[in-house]
LONU-699848 format. One record per residue: x, y, z of N, C-alpha, C in turn. Coordinates in steps of 0.02 Angstrom, whole numbers, padded with zeros to 5 digits, always signed. Each point is the difference from the previous one (the first is absolute). Layout:
REM LONU-699848
XYZXYZXYZ...
END
This chain:
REM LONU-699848
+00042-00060+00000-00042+00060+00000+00044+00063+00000-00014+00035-00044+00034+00068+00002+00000+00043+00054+00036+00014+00024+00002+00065+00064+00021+00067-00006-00034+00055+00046-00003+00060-00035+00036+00043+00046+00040+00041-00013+00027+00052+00046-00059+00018+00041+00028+00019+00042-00062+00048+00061-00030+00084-00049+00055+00029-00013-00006+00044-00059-00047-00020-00054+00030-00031-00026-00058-00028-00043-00075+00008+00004-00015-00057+00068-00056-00026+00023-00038+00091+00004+00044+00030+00045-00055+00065+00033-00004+00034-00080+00029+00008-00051-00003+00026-00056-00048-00012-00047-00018-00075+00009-00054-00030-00019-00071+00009+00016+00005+00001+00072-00049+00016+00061-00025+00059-00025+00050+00050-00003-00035+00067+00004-00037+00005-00084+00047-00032-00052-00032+00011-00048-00092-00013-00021-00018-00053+00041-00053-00054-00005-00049+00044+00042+00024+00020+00063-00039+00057+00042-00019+00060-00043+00044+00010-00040+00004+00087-00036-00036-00016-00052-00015-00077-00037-00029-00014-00062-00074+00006+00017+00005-00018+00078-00094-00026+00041-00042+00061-00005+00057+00041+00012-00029+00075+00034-00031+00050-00066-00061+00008+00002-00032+00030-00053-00024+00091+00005+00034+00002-00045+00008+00085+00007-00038+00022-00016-00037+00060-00012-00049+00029-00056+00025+00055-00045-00060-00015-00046+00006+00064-00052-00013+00069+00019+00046+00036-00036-00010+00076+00042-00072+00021+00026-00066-00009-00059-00031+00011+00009-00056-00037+00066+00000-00049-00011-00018-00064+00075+00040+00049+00058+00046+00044-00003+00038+00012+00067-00046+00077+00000-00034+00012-00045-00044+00067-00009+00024+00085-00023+00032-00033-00024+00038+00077-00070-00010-00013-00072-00042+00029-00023-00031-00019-00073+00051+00081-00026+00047-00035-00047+00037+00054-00041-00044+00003-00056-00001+00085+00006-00022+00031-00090-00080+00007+00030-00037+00022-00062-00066+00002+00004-00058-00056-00060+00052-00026-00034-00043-00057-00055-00005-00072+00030-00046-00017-00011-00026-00061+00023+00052-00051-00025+00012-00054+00050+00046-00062-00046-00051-00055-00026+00037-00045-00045-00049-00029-00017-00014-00083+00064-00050-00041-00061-00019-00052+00043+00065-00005+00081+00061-00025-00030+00035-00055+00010+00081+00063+00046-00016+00064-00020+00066+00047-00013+00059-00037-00002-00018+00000-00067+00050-00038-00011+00039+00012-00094+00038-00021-00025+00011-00012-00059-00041-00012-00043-00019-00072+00018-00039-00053-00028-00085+00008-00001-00002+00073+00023-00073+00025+00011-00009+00026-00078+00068-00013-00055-00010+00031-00076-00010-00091-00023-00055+00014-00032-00012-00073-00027+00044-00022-00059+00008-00066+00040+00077-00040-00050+00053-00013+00025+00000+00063+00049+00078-00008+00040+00009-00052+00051+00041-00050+00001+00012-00025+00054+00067-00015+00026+00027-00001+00055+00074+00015+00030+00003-00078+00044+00054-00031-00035+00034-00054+00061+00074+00015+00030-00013-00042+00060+00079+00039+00056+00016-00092-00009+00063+00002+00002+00045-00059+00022+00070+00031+00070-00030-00025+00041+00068+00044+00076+00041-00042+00013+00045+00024+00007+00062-00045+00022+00030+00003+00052-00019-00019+00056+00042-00004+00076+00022-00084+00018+00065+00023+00007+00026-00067+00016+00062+00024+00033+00020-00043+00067+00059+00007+00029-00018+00057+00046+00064+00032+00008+00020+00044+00015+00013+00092-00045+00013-00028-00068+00032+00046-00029-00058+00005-00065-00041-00029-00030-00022+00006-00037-00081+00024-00004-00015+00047-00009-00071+00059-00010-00028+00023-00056-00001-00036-00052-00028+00036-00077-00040-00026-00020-00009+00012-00054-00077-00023-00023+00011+00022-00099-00068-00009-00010-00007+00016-00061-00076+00022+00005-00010+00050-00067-00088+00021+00008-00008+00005-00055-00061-00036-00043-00025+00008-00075-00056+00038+00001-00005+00061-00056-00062+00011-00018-00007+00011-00076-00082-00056-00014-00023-00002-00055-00051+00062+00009+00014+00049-00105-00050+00056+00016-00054-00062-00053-00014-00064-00021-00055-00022-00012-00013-00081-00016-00025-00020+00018+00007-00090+00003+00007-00036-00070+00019+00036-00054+00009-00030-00062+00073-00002-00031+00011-00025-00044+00063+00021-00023+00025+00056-00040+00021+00032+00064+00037+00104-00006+00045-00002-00063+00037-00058-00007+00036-00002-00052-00037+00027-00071-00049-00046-00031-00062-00006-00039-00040+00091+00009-00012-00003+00063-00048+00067+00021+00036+00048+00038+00025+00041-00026+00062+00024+00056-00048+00086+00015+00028+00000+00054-00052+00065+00023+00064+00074-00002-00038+00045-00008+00034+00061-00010+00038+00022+00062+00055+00021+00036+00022+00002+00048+00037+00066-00015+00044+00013+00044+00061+00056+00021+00033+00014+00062+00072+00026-00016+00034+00003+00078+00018+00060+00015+00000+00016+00051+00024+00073+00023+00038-00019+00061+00073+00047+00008+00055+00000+00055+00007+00045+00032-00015+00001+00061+00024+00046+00028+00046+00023+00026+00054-00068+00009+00079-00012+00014+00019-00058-00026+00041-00025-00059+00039-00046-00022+00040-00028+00024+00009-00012+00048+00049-00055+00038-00020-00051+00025-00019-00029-00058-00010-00079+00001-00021-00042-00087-00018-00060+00011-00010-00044-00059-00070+00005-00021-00021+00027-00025-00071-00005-00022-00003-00060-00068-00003-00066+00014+00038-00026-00091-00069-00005-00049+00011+00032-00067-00063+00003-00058-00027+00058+00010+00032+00053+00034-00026+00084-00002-00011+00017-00069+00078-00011-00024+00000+00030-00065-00045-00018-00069-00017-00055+00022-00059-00002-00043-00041+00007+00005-00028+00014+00042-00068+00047+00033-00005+00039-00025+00063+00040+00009-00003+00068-00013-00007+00018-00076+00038-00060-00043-00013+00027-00072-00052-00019-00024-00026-00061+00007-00075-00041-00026-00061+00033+00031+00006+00028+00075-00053+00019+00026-00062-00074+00025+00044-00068+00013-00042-00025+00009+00034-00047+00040-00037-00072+00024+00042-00050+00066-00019-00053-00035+00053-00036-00019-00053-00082-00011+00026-00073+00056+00018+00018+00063+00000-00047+00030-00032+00026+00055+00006-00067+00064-00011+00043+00071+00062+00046+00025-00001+00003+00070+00051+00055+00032+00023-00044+00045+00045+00003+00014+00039-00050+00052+00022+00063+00039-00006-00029+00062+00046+00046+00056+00040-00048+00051+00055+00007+00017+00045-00027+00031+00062+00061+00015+00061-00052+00031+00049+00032+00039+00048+00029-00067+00054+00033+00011+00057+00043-00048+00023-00068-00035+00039-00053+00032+00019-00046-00031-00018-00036-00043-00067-00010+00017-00032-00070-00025-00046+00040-00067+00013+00057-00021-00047+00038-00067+00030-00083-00056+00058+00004-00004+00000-00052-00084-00036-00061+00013+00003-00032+00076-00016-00074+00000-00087+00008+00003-00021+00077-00005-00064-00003+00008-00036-00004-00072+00054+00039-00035-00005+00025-00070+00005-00062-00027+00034-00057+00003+00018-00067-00026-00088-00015-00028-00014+00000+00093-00049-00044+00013-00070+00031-00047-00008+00072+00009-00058+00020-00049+00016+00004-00062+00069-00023-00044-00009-00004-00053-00021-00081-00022+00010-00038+00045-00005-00078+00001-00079-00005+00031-00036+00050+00010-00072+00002+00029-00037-00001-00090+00010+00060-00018-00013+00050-00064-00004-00048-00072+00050-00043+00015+00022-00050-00050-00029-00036+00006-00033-00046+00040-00040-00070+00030-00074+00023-00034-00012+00062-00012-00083+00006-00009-00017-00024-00054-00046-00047-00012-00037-00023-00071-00007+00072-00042+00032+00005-00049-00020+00064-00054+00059+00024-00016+00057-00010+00054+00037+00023-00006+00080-00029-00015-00001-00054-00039+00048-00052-00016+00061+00026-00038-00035+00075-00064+00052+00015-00048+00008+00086+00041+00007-00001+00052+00031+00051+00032+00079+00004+00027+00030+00044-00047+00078+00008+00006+00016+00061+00031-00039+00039+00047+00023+00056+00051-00054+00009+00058+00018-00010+00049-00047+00039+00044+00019+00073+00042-00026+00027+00017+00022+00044+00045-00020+00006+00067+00051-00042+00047-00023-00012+00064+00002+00064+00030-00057+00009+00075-00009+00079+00023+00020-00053+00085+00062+00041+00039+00017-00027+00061+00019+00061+00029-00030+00017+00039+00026+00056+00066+00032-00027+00054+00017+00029+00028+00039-00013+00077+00025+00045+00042+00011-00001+00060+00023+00022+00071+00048-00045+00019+00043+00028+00054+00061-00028+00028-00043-00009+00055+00023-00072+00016-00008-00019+00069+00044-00049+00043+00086+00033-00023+00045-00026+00014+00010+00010+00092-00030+00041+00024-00006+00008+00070-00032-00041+00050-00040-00064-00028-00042-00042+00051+00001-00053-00037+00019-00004-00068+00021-00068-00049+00093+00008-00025+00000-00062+00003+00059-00032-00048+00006+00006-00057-00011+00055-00009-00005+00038-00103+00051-00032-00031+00055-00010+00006+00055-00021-00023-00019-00078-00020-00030-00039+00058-00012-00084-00006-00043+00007-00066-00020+00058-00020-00060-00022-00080-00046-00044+00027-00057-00016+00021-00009-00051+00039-00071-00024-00047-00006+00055-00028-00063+00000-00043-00025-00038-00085-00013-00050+00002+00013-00057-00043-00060+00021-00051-00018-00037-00065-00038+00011-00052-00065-00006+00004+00003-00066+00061-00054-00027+00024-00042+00043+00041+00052+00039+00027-00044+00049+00056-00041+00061-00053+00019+00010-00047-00052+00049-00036-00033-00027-00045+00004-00065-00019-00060-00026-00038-00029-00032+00052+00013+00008+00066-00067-00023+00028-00050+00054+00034+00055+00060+00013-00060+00066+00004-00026+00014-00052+00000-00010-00071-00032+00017-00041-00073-00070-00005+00020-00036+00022-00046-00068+00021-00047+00024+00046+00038+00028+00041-00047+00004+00061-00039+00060-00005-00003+00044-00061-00024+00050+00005-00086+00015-00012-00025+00030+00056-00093+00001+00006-00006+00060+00001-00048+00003-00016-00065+00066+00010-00016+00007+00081-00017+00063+00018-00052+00013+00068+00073+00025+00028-00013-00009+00073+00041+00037+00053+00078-00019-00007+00054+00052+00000+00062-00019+00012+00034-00001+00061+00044-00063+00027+00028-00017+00027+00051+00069-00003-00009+00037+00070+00065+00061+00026+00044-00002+00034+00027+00036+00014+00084-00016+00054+00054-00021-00045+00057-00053+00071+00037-00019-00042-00014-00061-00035-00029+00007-00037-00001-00069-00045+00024+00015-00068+00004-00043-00033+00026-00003-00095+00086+00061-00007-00020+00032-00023+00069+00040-00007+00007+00051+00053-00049+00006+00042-00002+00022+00046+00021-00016+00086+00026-00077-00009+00001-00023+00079+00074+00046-00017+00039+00007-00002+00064+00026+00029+00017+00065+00011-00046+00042-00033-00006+00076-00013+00014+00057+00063+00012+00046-00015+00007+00052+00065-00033+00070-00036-00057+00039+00050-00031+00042-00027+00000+00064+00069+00037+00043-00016-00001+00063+00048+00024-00040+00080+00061-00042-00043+00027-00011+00098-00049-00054-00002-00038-00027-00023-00039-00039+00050-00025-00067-00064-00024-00063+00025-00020-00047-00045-00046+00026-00047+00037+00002-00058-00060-00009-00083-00003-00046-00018-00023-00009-00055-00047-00061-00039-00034+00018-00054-00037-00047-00026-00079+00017-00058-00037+00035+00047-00041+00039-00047-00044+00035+00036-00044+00011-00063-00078+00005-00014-00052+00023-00048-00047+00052+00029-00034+00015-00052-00058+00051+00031-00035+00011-00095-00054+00033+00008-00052+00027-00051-00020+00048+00003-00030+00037-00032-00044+00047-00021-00060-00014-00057-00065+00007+00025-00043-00007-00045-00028+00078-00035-00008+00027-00034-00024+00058-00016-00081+00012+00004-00023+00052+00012-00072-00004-00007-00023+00004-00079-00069-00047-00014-00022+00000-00060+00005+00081-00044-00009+00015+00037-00004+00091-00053+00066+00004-00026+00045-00022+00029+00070-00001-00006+00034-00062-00053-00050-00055-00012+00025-00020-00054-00004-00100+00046-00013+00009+00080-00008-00047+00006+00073-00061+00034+00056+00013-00041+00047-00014-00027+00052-00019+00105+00030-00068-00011+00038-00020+00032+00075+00032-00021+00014+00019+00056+00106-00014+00008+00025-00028+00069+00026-00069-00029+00039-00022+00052+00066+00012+00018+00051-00013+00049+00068+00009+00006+00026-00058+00045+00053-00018-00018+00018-00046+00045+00062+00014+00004+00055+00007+00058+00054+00018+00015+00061-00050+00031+00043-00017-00014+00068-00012+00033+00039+00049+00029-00014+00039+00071+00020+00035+00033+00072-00029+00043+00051+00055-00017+00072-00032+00014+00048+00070+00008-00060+00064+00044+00046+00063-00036-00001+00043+00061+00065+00062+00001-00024+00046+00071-00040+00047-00034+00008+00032+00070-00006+00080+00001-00056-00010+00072-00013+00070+00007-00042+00020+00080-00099-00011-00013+00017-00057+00034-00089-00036-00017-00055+00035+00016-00040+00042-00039-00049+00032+00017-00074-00058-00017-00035+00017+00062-00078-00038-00031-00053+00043+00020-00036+00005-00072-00060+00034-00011+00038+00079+00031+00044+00010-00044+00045+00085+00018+00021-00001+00085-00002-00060+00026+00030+00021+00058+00063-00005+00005+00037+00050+00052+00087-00037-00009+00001-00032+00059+00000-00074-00005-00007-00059+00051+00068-00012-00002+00051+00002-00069+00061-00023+00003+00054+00044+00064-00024+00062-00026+00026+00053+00048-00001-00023+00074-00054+00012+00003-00001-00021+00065-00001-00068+00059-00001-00069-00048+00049-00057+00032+00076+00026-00023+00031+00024-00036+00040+00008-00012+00032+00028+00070-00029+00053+00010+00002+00037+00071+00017-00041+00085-00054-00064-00031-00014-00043+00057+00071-00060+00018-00005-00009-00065+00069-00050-00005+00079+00044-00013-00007+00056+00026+00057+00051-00017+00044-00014-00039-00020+00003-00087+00044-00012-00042+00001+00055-00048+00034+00026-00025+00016+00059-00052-00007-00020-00068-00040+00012-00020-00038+00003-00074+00071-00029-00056+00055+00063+00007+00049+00008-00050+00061-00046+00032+00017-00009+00042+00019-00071+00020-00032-00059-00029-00032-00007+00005-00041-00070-00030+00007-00029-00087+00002-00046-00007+00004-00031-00078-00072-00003-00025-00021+00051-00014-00065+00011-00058+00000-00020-00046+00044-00039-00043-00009-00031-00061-00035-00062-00007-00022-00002-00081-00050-00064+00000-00050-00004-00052-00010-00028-00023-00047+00006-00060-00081-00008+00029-00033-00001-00066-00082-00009+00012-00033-00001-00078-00024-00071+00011-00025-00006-00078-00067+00010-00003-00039+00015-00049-00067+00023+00002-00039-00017-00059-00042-00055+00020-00038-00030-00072-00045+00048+00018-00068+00015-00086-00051+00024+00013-00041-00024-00051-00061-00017+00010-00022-00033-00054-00075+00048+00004-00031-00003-00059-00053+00027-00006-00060-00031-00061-00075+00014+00019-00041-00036-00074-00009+00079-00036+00025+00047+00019-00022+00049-00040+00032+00013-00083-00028-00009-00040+00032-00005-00049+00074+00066-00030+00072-00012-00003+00025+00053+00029+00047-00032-00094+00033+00035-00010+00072-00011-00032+00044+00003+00034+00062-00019-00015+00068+00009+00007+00019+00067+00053-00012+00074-00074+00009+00054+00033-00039+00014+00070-00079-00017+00004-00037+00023+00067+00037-00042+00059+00015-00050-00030+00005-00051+00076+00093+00004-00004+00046+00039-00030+00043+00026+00027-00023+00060+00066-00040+00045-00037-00033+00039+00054+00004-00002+00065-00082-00082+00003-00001-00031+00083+00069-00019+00012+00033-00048-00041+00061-00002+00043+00040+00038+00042+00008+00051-00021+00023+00086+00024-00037-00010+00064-00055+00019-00012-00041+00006+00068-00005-00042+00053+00015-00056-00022-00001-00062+00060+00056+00019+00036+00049+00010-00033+00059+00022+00043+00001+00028+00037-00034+00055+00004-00029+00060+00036-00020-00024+00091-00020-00062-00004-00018-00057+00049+00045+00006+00048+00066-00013-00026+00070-00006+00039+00011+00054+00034-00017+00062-00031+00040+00064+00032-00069+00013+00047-00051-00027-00008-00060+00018+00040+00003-00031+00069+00035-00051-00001+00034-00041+00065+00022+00008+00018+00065+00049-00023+00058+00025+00027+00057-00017-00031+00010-00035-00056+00049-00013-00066+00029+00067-00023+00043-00010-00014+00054+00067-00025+00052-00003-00080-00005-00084-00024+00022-00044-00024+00069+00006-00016+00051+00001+00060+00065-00001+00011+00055-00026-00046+00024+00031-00005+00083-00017-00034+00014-00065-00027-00018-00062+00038+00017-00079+00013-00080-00022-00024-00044+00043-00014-00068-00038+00012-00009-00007-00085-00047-00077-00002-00030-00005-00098-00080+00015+00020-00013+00038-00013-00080+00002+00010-00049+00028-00078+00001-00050+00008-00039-00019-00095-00083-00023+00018-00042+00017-00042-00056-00022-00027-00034-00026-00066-00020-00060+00016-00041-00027-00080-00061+00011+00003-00045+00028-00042-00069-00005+00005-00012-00021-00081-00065-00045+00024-00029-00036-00085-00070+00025+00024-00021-00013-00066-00069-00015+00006-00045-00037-00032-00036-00038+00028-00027-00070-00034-00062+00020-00024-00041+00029-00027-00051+00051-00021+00014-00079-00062-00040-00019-00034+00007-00042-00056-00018+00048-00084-00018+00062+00000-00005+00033-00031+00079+00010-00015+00007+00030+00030+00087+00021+00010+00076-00074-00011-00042-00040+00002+00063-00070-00040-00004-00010-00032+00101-00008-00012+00018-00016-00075+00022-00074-00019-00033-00023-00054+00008-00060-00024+00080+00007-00022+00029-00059+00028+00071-00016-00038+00002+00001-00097-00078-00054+00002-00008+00001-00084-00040+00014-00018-00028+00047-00049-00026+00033-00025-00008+00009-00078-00058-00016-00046+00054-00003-00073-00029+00097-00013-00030+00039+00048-00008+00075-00002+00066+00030+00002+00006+00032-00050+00077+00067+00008-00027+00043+00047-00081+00019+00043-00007+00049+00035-00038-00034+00034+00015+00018+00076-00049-00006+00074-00021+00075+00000-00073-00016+00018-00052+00050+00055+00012-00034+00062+00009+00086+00021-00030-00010+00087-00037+00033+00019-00056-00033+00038-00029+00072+00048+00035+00008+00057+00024+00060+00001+00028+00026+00090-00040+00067+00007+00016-00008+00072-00029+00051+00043+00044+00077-00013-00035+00045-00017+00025+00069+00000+00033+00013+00050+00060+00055-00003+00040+00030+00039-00064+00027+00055-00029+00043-00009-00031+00030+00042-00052-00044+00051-00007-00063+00004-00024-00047+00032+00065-00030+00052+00050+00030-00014+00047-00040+00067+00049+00009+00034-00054+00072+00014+00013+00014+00084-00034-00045+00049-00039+00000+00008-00029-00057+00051+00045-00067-00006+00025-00035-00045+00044-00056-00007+00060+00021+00024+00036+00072-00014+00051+00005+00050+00007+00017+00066-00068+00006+00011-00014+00021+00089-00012-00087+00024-00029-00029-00019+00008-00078-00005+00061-00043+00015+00036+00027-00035+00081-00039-00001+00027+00036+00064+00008+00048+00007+00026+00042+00047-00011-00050+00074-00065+00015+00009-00042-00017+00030+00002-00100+00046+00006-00038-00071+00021-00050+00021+00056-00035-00007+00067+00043-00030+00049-00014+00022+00018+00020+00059-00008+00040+00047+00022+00020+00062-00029-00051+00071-00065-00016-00036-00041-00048+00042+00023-00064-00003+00034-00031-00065+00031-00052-00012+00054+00002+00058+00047+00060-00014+00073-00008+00030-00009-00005+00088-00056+00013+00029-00009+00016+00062-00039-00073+00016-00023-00030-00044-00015-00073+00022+00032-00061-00015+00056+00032-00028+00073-00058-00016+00009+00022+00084-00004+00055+00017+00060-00023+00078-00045-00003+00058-00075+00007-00023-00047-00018+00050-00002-00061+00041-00002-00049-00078-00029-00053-00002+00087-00061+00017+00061+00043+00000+00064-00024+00001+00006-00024+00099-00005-00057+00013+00045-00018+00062+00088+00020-00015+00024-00002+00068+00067+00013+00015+00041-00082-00028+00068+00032-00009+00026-00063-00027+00088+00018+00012+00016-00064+00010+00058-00027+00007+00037-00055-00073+00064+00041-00040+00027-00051-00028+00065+00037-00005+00036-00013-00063+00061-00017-00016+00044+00052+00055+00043-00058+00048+00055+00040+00010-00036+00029+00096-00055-00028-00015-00037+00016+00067-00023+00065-00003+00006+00029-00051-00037+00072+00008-00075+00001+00012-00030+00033+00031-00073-00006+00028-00015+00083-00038-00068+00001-00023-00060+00065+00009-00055+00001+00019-00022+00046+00024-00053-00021+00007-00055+00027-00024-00064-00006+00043-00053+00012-00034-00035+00059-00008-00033+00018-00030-00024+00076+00028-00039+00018+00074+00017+00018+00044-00036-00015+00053-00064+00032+00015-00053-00036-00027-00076+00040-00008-00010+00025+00070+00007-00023+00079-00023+00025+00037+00030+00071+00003+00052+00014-00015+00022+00065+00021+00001+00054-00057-00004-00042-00067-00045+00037-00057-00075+00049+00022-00035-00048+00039-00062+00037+00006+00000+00010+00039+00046+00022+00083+00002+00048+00044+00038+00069-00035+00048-00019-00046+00031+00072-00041-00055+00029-00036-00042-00025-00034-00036+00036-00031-00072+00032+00016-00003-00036+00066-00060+00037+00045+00032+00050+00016+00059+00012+00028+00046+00057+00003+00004+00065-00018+00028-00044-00068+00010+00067-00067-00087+00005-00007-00054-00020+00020-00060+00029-00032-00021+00044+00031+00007+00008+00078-00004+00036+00057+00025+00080-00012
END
C-alpha cells in the first residue's frame, strides 16, 4: 500500500474540504452589478448553441490546471463558421489563430483555454478535433483559436502536464445551461487581484424594444490591479487591512474574455463589443499592466450571419444589426464581463500547490462588512 507524507495527507485534506465548501455567485451573496437583467442561466450558455466543457487537473502536490472549451454552436464550425473578432488591450501573451480572425473576420473552430505552455498541445488537439468531423475529410488547414493565462504560481507549468486527451475531452464534455465557476478548467490555478481566480460567466438579456438580443461572457481571470465591486474600492481597503502596498505587490497577469452573442453582428460590430467587454476589467479594478495579455473574442451565432465554408455563390448577404442599435449590446458586455470576473473569484476556494505556495480566497465575510462600510 502506498504511504503518504503527513504533508501530503493535510494537502489533500484541505484540498477535498476546500472542493466541499460551496461558495456563491456574487449575486446569491446580493450585489447585482449593472442595471440589465441576466439571462435564464447568467451565464454564457444563456446564447443558444453555446456550450462550455472544463477538464481540471489537480494531482499531487504541484499540479493545478485545467483546460476549458467553448463551442459558439453544436454543428460543424468548420462547415458553418460564425463571424467573430479580437480586440487587445495588452499583448503579452499567446492568443494562437488571432491573425486570422482578424483578416477573414470569422472563427471556424471552438476556443480552447488553458495554461501559457500547453497553447500547441492544445492546438494539436483541436486541429485533430476539426479533422475527425464527417464533412470534413479533404480539409488541408485549420485555424485553431487557444487563449491562455499563466498559472505557473500554484501549477507545475513547466511539467506540460496537459495531454490531447484533456481537451478533446472538454470539448466532449461540453453542455448547455449553467457553468461550472471557480477554479476549475483553465481556471483551477489562476490568481485574480491577490486572491484565487478561475472561470467565471454572467449574461445580459436586453429588453424586447431593444432588440431582445442575449450577450454572454465567460472569463479566465488571472490578472491584478485594486479590486473594485459594484465601484466600490474593497481592494483598497483589505489592502489596508492586510497592510500591503499596492506598488510593492506583483500586479501582473492576464485575463481572457470570451463573448458570445445571438444578435446578428459582423466582424466590424463585434470587434466593437469586444472593446467593450474589456471595459469589464478596468470596471473591477484592471489597469492591464505591463506583464498582463488581456484579449477578447466575441462571435456571434445569429444563423443569418454564417458563413458556409462552400458555397458555389461569389456573394454572401447578411442581415446585421445597424450601428445605431449597439449601444445597449455594449452596455451588455461591459456589464457582464465585470460580473463574470467577480464570480471567477467568488465562486474560487483557497488553494495550495506548486512549491507550497497557498492563496487564498476572497474573503466574503469581510467583503460585506467593508462594504456596509463604504455605504455608510
Amino acid at each position: 500500500m502506498k504511504k503518504f507524507s503527513l504533508t501530503g495527507l493535510l494537502i489533500f485534506c484541505l484540498l477535498i474540504i476546500s472542493l466541499a465548501a460551496e461558495r456563491p455567485r456574487i449575486r446569491q451573496f446580493g450585489i447585482a452589478i449593472g442595471i440589465l437583467q441576466p439571462g435564464l442561466n447568467n451565464a454564457i450558455t444563456d446564447v443558444e448553441g453555446v456550450k462550455v466543457g472544463h477538464v481540471t487537473l489537480i494531482k499531487g502536490a504541484n499540479i493545478r490546471t485545467g483546460v476549458t472549451a467553448i463551442l459558439p454552436h453544436c454543428g460543424n464550425i468548420f462547415q458553418d463558421k460564425v463571424p467573430a473578432a479580437v480586440c487587445i488591450a495588452n499583448g503579452y501573451g499567446k492568443l494562437m489563430g488571432s491573425t486570422q480572425i482578424e483578416e477573414l473576420g470569422n472563427m471556424e473552430t471552438p476556443i480552447i483555454l488553458t495554461n501559457t505552455l500547453s497553447v500547441p498541445v492544445a492546438a494539436n488537439a483541436l486541429i485533430s478535433y476539426i479533422l475527425s468531423l464527417p464533412g470534413n475529410e479533404q480539409i488541408f488547414s485549420v485555424n485553431a483559436v487557444v487563449g491562455e493565462t499563466n498559472d505557473g504560481m500554484l501549477n507545475d507549468i513547466r511539467g506540460r502536464h496537459i495531454t490531447e486527451k484533456h481537451v478533446l475531452d472538454a470539448i466532449k464534455n461540453a453542455s448547455s445551461g449553467p457553468v461550472e465557476e471557480g477554479a476549475v478548467g483553465a481556471g483551477t490555478g489562476t490568481i485574480c487581484f491577490g486572491f484565487k481566480g478561475g472561470i467565471g460567466t454572467s449574461s445580459r438579456k436586453l429588453p424586447e424594444s431593444r432588440g431582445g438580443y442575449i450577450v454572454g461572457v465567460l472569463v479566465q481571470s488571472n490578472h491584478g490591479g485594486i479590486l473594485r465591486i459594484n465601484g466600490f474600492p474593497v481592494g483598497k481597503e483589505l489592502r489596508t487591512h492586510v497592510k500591503k502596498n499596492p506598488l510593492e505587490e506583483n500586479l501582473e497577469g492576464s485575463c481572457m474574455v470570451i463573448v458570445a452573442t445571438d444578435a446578428p453582428l459582423d466582424s466590424r460590430n463585434l470587434k466593437r463589443l469586444a472593446k467593450r467587454a474589456l471595459l469589464g476589467i478596468a470596471r473591477s479594478g484592471g489597469y492591464y499592466s505591463n506583464g498582463s495579455g488581456d484579449y477578447a473574442i466575441a462571435f456571434s451565432t445569429a444563423k443569418e450571419v454564417r458563413i458556409p465554408h462552400k458555397s458555389k455563390d461569389q456573394t454572401i448577404s447578411l442581415e446585421i444589426l445597424k450601428n445605431n442599435y449597439m449601444s445597449p449590446l455594449f452596455l451588455a458586455a461591459a456589464e457582464a464581463t465585470e460580473e463574470a470576473i467577480l464570480n471567477s473569484m467568488f465562486k474560487a476556494n483557497p488553494m495550495t500547490g506548486n512549491n507550497d505556495h497557498h492563496v487564498n480566497a476572497l474573503p466574503l465575510k469581510m467583503i460585506k462588512t467593508l462594504m456596509k462600510g463604504l455605504q455608510q
